[in-house]
C-alpha positions in Angstrom: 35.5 143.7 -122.4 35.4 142.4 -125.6 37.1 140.0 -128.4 37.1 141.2 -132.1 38.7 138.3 -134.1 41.2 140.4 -136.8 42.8 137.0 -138.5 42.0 133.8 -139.6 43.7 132.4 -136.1 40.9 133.7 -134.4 37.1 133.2 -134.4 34.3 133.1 -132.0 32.0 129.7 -132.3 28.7 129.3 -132.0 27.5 129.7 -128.2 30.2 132.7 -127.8 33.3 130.8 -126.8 36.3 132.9 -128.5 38.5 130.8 -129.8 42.3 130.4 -131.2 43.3 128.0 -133.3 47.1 127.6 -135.0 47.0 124.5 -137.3 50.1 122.7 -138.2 52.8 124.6 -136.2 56.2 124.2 -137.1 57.8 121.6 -134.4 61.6 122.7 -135.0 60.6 126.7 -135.3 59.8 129.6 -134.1 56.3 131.2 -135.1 54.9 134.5 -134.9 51.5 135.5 -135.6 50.7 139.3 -135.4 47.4 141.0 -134.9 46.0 137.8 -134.1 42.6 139.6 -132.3 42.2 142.8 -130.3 41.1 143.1 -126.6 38.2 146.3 -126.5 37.4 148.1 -123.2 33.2 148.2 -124.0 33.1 149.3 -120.4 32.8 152.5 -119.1 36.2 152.1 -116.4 40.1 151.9 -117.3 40.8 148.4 -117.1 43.8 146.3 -116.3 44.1 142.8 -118.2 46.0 139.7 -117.1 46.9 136.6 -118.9 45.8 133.4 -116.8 46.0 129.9 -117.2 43.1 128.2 -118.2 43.4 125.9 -116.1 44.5 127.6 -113.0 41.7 129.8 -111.7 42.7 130.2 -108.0 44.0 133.4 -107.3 43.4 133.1 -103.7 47.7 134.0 -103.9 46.7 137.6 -105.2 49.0 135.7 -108.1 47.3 134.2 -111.2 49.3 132.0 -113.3 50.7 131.4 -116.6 52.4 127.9 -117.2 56.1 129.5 -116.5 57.7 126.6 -119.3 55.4 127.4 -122.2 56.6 127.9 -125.6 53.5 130.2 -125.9 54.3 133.8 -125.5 51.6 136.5 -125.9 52.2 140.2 -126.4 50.2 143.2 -127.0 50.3 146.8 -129.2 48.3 149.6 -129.5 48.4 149.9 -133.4 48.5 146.6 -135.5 51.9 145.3 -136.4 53.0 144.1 -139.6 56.9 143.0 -138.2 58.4 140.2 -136.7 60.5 142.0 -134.4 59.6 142.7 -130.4 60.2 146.4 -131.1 56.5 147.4 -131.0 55.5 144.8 -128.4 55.0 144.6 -124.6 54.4 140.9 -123.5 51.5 140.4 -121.1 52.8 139.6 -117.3 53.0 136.0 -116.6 53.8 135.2 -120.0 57.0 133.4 -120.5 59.5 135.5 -122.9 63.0 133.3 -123.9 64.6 136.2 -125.7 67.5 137.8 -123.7 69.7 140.5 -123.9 69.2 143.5 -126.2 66.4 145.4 -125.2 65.8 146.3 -129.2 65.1 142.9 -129.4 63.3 141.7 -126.0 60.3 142.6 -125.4 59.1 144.6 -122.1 56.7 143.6 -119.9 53.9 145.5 -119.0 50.3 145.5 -118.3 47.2 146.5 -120.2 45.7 149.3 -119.4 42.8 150.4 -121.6 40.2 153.3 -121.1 36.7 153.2 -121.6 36.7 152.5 -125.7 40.1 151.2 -126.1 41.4 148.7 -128.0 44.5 146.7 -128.4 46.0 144.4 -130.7 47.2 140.8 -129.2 50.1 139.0 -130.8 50.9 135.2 -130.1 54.5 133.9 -130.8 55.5 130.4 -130.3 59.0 129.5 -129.4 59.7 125.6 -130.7 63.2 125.8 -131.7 65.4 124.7 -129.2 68.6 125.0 -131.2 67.8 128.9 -131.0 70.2 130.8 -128.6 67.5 133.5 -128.0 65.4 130.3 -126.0 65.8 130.2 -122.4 66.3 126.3 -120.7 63.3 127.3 -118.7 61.2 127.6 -122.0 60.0 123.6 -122.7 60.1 123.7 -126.7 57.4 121.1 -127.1 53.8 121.9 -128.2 52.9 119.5 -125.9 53.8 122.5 -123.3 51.1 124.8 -124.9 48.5 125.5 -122.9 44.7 124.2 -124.3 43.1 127.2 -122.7 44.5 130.4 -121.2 42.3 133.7 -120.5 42.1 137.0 -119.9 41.4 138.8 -116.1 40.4 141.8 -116.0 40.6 144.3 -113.2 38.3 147.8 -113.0 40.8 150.8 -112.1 39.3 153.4 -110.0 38.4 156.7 -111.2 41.3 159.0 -110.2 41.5 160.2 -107.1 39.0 157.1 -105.9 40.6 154.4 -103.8 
């Protein structure tokens, strides 16, 4: 799999590391940043990506965790987006989502799948204000509550028919 930055949030430093970085966030708000990077299948199986916790790599559970009070919400689309709106946008599992209630408005959650050549854009949102209605009491609206590392796990699907 690969990372192709596709803003100026994202970048890959020297030695490889990819890297995201959102300056001077909004305290009181919330934030969305679309088309933030895309995720590529360079492989030649159907993949299935997860969103981990940087600092939580034990998945001895068969469960690999997001930090269930972040602010940070990521989300995913096949084409780019150029809206603010959930519409368009699935929300990686494990990734907290505040909004409630109308489904034009909430995101779904599902998983990444992408074939051999596929690629996906990956949105980040960041919900900060808690005077917002659409913000859930389990959602800590502090950036302090932001993870400083999260990643990506990715899981080879069998060829059909294959178990």
């Amino acid at each position: 799999m690969g990372f192709d930055p596709t803003s100026d949030y994202a970048y890959i430093r020297s030695g490889g590391k990819f890297t995201l970085e959102f300056d001077s966030l909004n305290q009181d708000a919330n934030t969305a940043f679309r088309n933030v990077f895309q995720i590529v299948n360079k492989g030649s199986n159907e993949l299935k990506f997860q969103l981990i916790d940087g600092r939580s790599t034990d998945s001895s559970s068969g469960f690999i965790g997001f930090p269930d009070d972040s602010p940070m919400t990521l989300s995913w689309s096949d084409e780019a987006d150029e809206g603010t709106s959930w519409s368009n946008l699935n929300a990686f599992p494990n990734s907290p989502i505040p909004l409630q209630g109308d489904p034009g408005t909430s995101p779904t959650s599902s998983a990444l799948e992408l074939g051999s050549g596929d690629s996906a854009y990956v949105h980040v949102d960041f919900w900060l204000d808690s005077d917002d209605v659409r913000v859930t009491d389990e959602i800590t609206t502090s950036l302090s509550a932001v993870p400083d590392e999260i990643g990506f796990y990715a899981s080879a699907l069998p060829p059909q028919g294959d178990l």
